[in-house]
Gaussian input, Z-matrix of N, CA and C with variables (Angstrom, degrees):
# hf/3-21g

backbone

0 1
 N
 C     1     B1
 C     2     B2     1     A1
 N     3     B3     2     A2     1     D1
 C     4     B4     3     A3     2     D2
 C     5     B5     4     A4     3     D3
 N     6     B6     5     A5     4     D4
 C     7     B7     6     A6     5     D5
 C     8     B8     7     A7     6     D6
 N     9     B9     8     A8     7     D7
 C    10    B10     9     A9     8     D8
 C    11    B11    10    A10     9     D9
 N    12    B12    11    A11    10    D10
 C    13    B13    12    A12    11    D11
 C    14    B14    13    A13    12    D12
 N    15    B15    14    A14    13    D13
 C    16    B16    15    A15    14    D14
 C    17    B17    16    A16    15    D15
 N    18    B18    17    A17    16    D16
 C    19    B19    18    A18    17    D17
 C    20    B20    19    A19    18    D18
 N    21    B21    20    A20    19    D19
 C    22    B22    21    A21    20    D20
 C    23    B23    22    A22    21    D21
 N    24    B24    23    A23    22    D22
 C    25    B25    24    A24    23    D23
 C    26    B26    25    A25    24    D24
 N    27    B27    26    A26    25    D25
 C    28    B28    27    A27    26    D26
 C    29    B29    28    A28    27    D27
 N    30    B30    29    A29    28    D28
 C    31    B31    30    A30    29    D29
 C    32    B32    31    A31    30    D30
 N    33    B33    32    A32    31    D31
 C    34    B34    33    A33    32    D32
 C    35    B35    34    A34    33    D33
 N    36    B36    35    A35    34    D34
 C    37    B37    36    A36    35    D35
 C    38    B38    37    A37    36    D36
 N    39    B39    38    A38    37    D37
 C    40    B40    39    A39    38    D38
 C    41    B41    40    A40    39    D39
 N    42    B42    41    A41    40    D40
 C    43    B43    42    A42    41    D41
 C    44    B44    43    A43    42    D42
 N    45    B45    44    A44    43    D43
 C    46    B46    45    A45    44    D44
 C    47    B47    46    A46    45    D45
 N    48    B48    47    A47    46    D46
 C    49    B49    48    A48    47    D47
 C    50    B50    49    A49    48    D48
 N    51    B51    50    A50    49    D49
 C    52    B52    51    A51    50    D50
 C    53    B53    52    A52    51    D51
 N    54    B54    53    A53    52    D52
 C    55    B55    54    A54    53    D53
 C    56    B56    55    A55    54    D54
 N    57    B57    56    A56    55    D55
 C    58    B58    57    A57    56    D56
 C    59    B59    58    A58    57    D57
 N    60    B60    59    A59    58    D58
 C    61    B61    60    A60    59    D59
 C    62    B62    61    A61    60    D60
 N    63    B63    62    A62    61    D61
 C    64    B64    63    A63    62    D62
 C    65    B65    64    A64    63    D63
 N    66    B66    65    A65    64    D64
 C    67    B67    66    A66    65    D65
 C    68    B68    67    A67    66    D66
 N    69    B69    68    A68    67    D67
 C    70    B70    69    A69    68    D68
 C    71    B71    70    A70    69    D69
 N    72    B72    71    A71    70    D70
 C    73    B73    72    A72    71    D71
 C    74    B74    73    A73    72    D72
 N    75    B75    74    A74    73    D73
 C    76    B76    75    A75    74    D74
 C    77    B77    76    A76    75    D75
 N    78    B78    77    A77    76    D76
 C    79    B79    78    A78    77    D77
 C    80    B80    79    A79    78    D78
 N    81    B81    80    A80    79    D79
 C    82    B82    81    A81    80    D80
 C    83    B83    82    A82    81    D81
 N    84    B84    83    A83    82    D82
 C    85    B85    84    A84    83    D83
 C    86    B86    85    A85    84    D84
 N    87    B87    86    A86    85    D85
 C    88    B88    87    A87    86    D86
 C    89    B89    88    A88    87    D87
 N    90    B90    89    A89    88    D88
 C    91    B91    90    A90    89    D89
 C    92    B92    91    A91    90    D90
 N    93    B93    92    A92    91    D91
 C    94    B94    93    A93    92    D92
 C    95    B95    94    A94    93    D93
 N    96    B96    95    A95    94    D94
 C    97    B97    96    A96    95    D95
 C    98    B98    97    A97    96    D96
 N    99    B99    98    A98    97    D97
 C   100   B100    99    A99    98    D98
 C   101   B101   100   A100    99    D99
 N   102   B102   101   A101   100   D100
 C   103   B103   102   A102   101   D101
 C   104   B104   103   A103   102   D102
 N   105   B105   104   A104   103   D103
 C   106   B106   105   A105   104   D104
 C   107   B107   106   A106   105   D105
 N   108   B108   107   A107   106   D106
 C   109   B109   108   A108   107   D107
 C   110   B110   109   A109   108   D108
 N   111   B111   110   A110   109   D109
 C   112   B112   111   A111   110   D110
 C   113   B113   112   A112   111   D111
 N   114   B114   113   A113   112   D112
 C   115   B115   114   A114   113   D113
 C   116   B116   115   A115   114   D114
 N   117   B117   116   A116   115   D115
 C   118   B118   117   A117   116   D116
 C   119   B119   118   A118   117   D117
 N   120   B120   119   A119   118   D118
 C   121   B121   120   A120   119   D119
 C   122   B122   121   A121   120   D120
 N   123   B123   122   A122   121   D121
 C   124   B124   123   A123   122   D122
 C   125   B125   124   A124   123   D123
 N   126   B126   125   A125   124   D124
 C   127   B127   126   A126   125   D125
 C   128   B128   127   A127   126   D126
 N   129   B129   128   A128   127   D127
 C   130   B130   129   A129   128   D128
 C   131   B131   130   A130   129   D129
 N   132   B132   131   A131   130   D130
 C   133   B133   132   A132   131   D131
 C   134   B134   133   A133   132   D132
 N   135   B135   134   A134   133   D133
 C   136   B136   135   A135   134   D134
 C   137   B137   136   A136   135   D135
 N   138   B138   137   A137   136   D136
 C   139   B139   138   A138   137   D137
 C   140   B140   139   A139   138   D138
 N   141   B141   140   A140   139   D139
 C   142   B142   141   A141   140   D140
 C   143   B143   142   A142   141   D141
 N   144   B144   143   A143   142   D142
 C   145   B145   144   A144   143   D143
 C   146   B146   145   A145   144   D144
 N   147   B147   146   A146   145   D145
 C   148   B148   147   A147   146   D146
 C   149   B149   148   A148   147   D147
 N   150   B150   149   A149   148   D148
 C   151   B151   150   A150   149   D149
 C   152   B152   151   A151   150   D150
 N   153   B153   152   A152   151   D151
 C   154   B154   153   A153   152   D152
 C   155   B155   154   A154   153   D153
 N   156   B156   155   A155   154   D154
 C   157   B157   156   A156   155   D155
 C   158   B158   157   A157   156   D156
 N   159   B159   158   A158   157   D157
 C   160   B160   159   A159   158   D158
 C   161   B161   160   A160   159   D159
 N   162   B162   161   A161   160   D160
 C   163   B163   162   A162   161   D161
 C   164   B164   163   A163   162   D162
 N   165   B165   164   A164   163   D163
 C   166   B166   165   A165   164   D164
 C   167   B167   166   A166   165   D165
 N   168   B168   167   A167   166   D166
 C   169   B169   168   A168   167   D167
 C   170   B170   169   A169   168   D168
 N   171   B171   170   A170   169   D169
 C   172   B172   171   A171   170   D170
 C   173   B173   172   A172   171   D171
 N   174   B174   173   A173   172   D172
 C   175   B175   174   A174   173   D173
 C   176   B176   175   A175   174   D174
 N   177   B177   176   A176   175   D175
 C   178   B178   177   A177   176   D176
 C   179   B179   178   A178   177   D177
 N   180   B180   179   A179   178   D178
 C   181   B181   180   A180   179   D179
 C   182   B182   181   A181   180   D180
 N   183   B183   182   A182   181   D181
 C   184   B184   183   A183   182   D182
 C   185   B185   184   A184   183   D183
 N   186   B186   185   A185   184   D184
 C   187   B187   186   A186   185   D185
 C   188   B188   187   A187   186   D186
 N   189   B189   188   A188   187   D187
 C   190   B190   189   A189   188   D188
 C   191   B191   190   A190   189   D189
 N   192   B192   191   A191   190   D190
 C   193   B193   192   A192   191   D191
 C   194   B194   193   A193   192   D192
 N   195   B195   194   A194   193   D193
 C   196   B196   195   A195   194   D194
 C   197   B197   196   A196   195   D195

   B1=1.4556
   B2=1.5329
   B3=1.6494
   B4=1.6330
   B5=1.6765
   B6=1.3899
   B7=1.7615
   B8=1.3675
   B9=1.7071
   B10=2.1250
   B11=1.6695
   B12=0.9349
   B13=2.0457
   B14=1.8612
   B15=1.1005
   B16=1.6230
   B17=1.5096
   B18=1.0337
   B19=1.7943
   B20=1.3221
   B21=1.4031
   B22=0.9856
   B23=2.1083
   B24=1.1541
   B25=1.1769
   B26=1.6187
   B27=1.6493
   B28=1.4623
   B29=1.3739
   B30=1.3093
   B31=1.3466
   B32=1.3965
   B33=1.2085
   B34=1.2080
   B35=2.0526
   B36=1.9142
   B37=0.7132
   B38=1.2296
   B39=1.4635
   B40=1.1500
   B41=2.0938
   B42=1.3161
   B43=1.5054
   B44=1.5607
   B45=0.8278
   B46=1.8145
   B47=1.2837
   B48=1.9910
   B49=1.2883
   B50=1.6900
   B51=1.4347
   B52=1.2575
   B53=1.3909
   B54=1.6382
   B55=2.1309
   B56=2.1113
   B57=1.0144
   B58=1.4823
   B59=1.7539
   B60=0.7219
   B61=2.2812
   B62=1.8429
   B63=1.4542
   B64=1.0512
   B65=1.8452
   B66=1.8553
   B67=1.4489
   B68=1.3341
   B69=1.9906
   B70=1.2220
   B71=1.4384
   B72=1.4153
   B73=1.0562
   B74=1.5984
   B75=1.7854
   B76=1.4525
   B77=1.6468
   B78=1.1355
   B79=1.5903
   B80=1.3911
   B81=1.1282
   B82=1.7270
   B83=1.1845
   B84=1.3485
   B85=1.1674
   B86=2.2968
   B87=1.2797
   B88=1.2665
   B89=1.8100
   B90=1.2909
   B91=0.9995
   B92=1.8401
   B93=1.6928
   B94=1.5667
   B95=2.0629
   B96=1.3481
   B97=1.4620
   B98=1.2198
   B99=1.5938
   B100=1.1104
   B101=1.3934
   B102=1.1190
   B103=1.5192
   B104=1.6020
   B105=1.5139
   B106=1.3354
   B107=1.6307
   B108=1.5432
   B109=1.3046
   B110=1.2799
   B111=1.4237
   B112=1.7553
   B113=1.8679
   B114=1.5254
   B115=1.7341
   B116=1.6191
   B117=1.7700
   B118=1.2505
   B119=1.4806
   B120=1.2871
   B121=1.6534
   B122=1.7863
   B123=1.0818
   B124=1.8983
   B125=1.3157
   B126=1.1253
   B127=1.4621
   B128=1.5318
   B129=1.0341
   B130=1.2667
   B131=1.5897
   B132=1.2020
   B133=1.7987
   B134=1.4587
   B135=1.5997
   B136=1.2651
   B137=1.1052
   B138=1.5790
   B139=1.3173
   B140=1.1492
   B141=1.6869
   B142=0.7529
   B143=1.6900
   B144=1.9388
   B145=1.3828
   B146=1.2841
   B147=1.1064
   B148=1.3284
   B149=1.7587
   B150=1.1400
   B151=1.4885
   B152=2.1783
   B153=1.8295
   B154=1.6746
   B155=1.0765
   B156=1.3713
   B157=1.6972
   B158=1.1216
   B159=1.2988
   B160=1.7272
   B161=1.6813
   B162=1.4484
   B163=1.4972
   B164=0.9282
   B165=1.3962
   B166=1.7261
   B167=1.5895
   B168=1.6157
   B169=1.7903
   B170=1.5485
   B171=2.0303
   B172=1.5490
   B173=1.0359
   B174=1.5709
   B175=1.2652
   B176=1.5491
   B177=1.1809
   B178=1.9105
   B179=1.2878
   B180=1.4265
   B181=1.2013
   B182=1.7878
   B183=1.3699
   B184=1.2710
   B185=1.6247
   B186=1.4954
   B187=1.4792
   B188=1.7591
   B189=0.9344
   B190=1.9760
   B191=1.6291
   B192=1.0913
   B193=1.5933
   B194=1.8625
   B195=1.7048
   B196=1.6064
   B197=1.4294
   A1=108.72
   A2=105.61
   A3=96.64
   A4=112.47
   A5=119.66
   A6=91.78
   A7=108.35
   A8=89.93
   A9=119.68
   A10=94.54
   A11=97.03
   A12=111.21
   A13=89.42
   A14=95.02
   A15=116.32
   A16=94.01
   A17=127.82
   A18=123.12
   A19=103.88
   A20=124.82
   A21=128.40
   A22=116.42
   A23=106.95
   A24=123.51
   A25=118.43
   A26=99.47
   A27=88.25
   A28=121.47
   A29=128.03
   A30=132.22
   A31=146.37
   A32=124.07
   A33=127.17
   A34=89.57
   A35=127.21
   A36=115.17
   A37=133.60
   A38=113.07
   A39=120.18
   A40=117.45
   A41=97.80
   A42=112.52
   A43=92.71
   A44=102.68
   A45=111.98
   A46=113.87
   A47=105.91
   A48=114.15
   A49=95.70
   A50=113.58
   A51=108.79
   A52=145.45
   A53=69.21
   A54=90.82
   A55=98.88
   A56=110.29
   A57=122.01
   A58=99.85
   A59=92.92
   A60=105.78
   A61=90.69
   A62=114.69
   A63=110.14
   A64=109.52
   A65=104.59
   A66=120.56
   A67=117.40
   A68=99.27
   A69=93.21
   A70=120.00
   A71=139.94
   A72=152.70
   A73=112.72
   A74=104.44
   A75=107.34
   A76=113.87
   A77=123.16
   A78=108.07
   A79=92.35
   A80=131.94
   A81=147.64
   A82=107.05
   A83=115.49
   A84=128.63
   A85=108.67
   A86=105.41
   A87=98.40
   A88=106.87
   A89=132.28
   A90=119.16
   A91=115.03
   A92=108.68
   A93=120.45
   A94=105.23
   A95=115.24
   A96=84.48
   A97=152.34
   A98=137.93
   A99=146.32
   A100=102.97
   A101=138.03
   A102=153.30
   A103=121.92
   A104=112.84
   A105=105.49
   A106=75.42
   A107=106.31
   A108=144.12
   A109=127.69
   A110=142.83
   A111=135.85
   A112=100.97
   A113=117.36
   A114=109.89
   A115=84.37
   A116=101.14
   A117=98.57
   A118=135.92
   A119=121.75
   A120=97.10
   A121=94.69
   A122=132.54
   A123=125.13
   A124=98.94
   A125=113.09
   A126=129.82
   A127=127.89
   A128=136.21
   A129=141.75
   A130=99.70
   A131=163.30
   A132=136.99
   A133=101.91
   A134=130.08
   A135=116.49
   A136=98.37
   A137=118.77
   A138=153.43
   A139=137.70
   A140=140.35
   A141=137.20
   A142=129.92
   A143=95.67
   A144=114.71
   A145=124.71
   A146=105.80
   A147=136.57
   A148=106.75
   A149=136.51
   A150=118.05
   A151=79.89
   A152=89.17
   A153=94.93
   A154=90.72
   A155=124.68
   A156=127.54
   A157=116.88
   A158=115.96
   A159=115.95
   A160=114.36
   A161=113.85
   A162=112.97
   A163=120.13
   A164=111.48
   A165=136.84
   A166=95.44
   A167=89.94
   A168=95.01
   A169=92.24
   A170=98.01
   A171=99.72
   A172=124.05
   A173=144.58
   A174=124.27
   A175=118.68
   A176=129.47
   A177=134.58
   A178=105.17
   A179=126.12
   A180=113.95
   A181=108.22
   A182=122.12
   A183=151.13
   A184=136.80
   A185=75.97
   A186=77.28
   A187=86.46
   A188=111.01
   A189=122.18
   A190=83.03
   A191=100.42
   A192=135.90
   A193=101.15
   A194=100.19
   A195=105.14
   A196=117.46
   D1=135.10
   D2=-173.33
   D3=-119.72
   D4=149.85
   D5=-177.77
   D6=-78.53
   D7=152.97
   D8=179.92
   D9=-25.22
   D10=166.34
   D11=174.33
   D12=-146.16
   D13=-158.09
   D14=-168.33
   D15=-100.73
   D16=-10.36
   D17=175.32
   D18=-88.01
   D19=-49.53
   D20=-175.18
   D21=-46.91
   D22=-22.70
   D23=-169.68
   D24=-47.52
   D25=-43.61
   D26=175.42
   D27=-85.94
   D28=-10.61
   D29=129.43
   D30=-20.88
   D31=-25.09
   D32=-134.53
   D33=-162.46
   D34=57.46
   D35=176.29
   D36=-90.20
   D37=-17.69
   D38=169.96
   D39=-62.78
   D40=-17.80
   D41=-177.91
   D42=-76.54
   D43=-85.47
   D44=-174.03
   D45=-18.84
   D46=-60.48
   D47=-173.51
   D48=-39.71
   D49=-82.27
   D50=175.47
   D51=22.66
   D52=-78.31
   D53=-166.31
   D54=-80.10
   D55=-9.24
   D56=-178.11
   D57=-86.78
   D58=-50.24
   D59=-174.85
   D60=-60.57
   D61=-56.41
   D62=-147.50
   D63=-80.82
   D64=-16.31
   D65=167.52
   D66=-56.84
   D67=-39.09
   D68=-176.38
   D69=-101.61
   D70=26.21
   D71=175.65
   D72=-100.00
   D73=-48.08
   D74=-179.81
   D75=-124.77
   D76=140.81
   D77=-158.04
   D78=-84.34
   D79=167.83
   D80=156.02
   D81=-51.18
   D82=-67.38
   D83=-155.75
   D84=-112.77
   D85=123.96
   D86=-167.63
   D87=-65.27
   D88=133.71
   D89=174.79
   D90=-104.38
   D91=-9.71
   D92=169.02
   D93=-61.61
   D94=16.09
   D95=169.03
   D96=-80.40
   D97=148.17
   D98=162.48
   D99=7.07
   D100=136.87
   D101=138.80
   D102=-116.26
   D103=125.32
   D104=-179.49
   D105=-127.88
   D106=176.50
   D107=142.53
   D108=-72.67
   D109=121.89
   D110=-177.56
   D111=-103.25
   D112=-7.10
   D113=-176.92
   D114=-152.59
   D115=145.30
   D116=154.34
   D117=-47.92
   D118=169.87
   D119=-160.71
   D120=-152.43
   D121=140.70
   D122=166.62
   D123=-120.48
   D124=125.16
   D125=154.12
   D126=-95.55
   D127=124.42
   D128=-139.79
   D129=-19.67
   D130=-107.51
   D131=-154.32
   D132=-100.37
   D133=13.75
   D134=-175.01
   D135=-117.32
   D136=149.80
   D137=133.14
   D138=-39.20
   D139=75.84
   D140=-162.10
   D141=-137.50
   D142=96.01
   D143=-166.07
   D144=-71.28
   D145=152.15
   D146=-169.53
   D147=-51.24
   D148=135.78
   D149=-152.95
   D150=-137.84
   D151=132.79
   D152=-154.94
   D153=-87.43
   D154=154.08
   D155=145.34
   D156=-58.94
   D157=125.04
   D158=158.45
   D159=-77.31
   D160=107.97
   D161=143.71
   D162=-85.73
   D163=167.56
   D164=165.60
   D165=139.77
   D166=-162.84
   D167=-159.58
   D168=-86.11
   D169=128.67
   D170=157.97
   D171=-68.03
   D172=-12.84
   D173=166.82
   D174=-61.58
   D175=-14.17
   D176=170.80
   D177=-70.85
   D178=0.36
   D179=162.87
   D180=88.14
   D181=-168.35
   D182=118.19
   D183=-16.24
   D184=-75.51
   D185=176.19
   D186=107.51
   D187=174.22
   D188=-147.14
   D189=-35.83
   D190=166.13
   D191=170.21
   D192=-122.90
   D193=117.66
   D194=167.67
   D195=-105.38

C-alpha cells in the first residue's frame, strides 16, 4: 500500500470533499495575528505610538487577572 499522490485525487472524493469542508471551516494559516508598531507612526491626523515589549520573567505572569 502506497500513500495518495495528486492522481489519486479523482479517486478518492469523499477525501477531498473533506480536506475542502475542513479548509473552509479552519484557515491554515492564522490571519488574527499580533500587530505591534516598532516607530511612532501618523496617519493622516492620527497618532499612532509605538506599543513597547514587555520583558522580564514569564513565569511573573501578567500581573492582575480581571
Amino acid at each position: 500500500m502506497c500513500a495518495p499522490s495528486l492522481e489519486d485525487q479523482e479517486r478518492l472524493p469523499y477525501t477531498n470533499a473533506t480536506l475542502q469542508e475542513m479548509q473552509s471551516v479552519f484557515s491554515v494559516l492564522p490571519l488574527e495575528l499580533p500587530r505591534a508598531l516598532t516607530c511612532d507612526a501618523h496617519l493622516r491626523s492620527h497618532f499612532l505610538p509605538k506599543v513597547p515589549t514587555k520583558t522580564g520573567d514569564p513565569a511573573q505572569g501578567l500581573g492582575k487577572a480581571y
